[in-house]
ZADOPA-319221 format. One record per residue (C-alpha): residue in one letter; x, y, z. Coordinates in steps of 0.1 Angstrom, whole numbers, plus 5000, padded with zeros to 4 digits. Example, Ala and Ser with C-alpha at 12.3 -4.5 7.8 and 13.67 -1.06 7.14 Angstrom:
# residues 2
a512349555078;s513749895071;
END
This chain:
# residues 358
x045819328408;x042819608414;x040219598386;x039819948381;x038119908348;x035619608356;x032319738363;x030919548391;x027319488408;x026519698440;x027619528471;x024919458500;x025319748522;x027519638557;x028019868589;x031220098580;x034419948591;x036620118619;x039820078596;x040620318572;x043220248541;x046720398550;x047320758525;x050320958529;x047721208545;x047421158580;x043721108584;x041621348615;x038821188629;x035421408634;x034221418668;x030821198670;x028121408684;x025121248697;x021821368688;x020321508719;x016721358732;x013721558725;x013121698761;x009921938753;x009822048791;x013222158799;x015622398777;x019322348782;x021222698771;x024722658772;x026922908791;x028523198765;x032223138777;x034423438761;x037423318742;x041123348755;x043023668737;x046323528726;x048823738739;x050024048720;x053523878702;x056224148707;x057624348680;x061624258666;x062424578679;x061424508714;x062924168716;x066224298700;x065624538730;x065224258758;x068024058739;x070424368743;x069324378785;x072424258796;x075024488777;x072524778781;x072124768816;x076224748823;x076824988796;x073225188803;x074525208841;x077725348834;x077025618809;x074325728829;x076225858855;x078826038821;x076026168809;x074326288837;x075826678843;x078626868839;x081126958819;x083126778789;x086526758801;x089326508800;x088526318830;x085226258808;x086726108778;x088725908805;x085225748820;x083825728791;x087125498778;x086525248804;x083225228795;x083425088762;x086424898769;x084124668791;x081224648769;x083924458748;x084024718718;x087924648717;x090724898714;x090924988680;x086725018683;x087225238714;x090125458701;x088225538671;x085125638689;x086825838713;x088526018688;x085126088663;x083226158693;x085926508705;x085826568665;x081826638669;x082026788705;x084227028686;x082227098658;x078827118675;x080327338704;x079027088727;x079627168763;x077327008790;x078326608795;x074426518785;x074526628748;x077426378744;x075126078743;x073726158708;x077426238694;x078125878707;x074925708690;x075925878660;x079525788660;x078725448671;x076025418641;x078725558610;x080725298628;x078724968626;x076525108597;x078924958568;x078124588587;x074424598578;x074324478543;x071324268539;x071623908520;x071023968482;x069823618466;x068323698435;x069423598400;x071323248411;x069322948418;x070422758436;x071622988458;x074422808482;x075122958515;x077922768532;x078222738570;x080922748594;x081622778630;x083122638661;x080722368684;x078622568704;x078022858685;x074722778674;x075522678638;x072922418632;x070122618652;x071122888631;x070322708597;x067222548611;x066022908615;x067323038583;x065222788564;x061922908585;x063023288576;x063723188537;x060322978534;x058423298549;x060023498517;x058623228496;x061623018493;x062422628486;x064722568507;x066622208512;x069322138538;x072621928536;x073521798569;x077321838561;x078221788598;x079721418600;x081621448632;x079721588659;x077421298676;x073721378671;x074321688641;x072421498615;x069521378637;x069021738649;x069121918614;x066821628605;x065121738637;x064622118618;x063921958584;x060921808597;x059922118616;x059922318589;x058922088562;x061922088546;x064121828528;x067321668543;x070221508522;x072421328546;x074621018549;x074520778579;x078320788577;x080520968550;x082221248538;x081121578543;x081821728505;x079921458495;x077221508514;x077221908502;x078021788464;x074821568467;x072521808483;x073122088453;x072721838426;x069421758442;x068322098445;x069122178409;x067421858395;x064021998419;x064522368413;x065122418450;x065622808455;x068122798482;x070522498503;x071922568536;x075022348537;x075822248575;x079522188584;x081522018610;x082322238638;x086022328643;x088322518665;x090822788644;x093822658656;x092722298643;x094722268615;x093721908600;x089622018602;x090422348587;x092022198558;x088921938556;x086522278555;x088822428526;x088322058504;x084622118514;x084422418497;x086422318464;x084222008464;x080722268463;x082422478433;x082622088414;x079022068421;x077922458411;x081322658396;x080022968407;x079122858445;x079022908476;x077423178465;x077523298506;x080423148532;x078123248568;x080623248598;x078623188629;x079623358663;x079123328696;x078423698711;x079023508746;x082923448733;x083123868733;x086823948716;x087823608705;x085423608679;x087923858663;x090223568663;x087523338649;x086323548618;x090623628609;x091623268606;x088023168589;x088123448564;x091723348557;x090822988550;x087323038533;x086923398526;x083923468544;x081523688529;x079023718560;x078323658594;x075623588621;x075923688658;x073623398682;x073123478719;x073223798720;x070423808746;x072623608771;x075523818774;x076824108782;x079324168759;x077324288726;x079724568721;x081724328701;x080224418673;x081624738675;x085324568674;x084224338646;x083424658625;x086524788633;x088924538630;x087424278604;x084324468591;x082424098571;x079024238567;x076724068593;x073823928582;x071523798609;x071423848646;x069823598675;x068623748707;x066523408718;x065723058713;x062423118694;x062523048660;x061723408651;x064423518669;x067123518639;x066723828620;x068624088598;x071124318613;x070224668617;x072324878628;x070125188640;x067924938657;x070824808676;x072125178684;x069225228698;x068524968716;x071824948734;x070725318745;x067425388752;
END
């Protein structure tokens, strides 16, 4: 036992040892610099060498910008050549059709647009082919605009969000960003690593815990509910602000793992009544019109509540968000347009306008 209490004589003084007691604080050495030798007769100046300027970290707007490239440069391309004379005519609204059909706006998206755009041709007594790019960014905007409904967490803590997704989409990427984004709000954030089927899904949300300093409930084998039921009751016993609740990725049609997601879900409102206070669908912009498919069969098993678009910088089918307003309009929190970690932010949806555009 250490004798704390027991005053004891000085010991003889001894060389200091090169071993240090182990602390949970990982210990960095100081460089040893020598004393230099007195040399009277020769001055040594060292050189002045100018420090390195980090380079300037582009804005959000400019990377949702370069995310956007590929749709804007097939849909950029093709309106250019709409917008760039003549008159508004039928064989116009006939171009202009085929246009947003392949930027993967969907039907019902472009047959709307079509038919808001001729009602403000009509009403601003527009006549030359160039003034209908606005009426388009503004029809396109009262479109989309409804989606941008920012994430409201206040007043419940904790606050569950619940995630869901196909393999692939970027689900557990997704919450390892979401935790950096919450902590930079001022946030506690812990994770449950909910995903016990996919080889390697606990290891790599572990993988994020660690990155962002986070805390990790998770099972070596075991149920997924229980996992999720564990992490909440853990949050509420350290007063964590916010868990991000990982699940096993799943195709629609898979009947058997949809039915495990709902039992995942009851299992969270045993733990917290009032949660998931947040059911996040992720999507794969890449996927283009079958994430239609994906957010009807999720929000009729979970009742989704939001949604975050990943990889929108490597497609060029970002248009479908125009058919997700249209057909299945769950507000959509967060888009990703790159691999950085700061890449995951809030949806705008002037930002986006814009940026498809200009």
């Amino acid at each position: 036992m250490f004798s704390f209490f027991k005053k004891k004589s000085a010991p003889p003084a001894t060389p200091a040892s090169s071993e240090t007691p182990a602390t949970n604080t990982t210990a960095i050495a100081e460089p040893h610099i020598a004393d230099a030798p007195s040399t009277p007769e020769t001055a040594v100046i060292a050189p002045v060498v100018a420090e390195a300027v980090p380079p300037k970290k582009p804005s959000w707007t400019e990377r949702l910008k370069a995310g956007l490239s590929k749709t804007r440069d097939k849909l950029g391309k093709s309106l250019a050549g709409l917008f760039g004379g003549g008159k508004i005519d039928e064989d116009l609204y006939d171009e202009l059709e085929t246009v947003l059909l392949t930027a993967d706006m969907g039907v019902d998206a472009t047959l709307h647009l079509l038919k808001d755009v001729r009602e403000r041709v009509s009403l601003r007594g527009l006549k030359d082919a160039a003034e209908l790019k606005g009426a388009l960014k503004d029809s396109l905007n009262d479109l989309i605009g409804p989606l941008e409904q920012p994430l409201d967490i206040a007043g419940r803590k904790p606050y569950v969000i619940m995630m869901a997704g196909v393999n692939g989409a970027g689900k557990t990427t997704s919450i390892g960003k979401l935790a950096k984004y919450f902590q930079s709000q001022g946030k506690s954030v812990l994770l449950a690593a909910g995903d016990t089927f996919r080889a390697a899904a606990r290891e790599q949300l572990i993988a994020w815990g660690e990155r962002n300093n986070v805390t990790v409930i998770a099972q070596q084998s075991g149920d997924s509910a229980a996992v999720c039921f564990d992490a909440i009751k853990a949050a509420q016993a350290r007063g964590i602000d916010i868990v991000l609740a990982d699940t096993a990725g799943r195709l629609p049609t898979q009947l058997h793992l949809m039915e495990e997601i709902k039992k995942v879900k009851r299992v969270i409102q045993k733990a917290l009544p009032e949660a998931p206070h947040e059911v996040m669908l992720v999507l794969d912009a890449n996927i283009g019109q079958n994430a239609i498919n994906q957010v009807k069969v999720f929000d009729e098993a979970l009742g989704l509540t939001g949604l975050i678009l990943t990889k929108l910088d490597g497609t060029a089918k970002g248009g479908v968000i125009a058919a997700i307003a249209k057909q299945n309009p769950v507000p959509l929190r967060f888009v990703g347009v790159g691999e950085s970690i700061d890449d995951l932010r809030p949806f705008n949806a002037r930002d986006y306008v814009d940026a498809l555009f200009d």
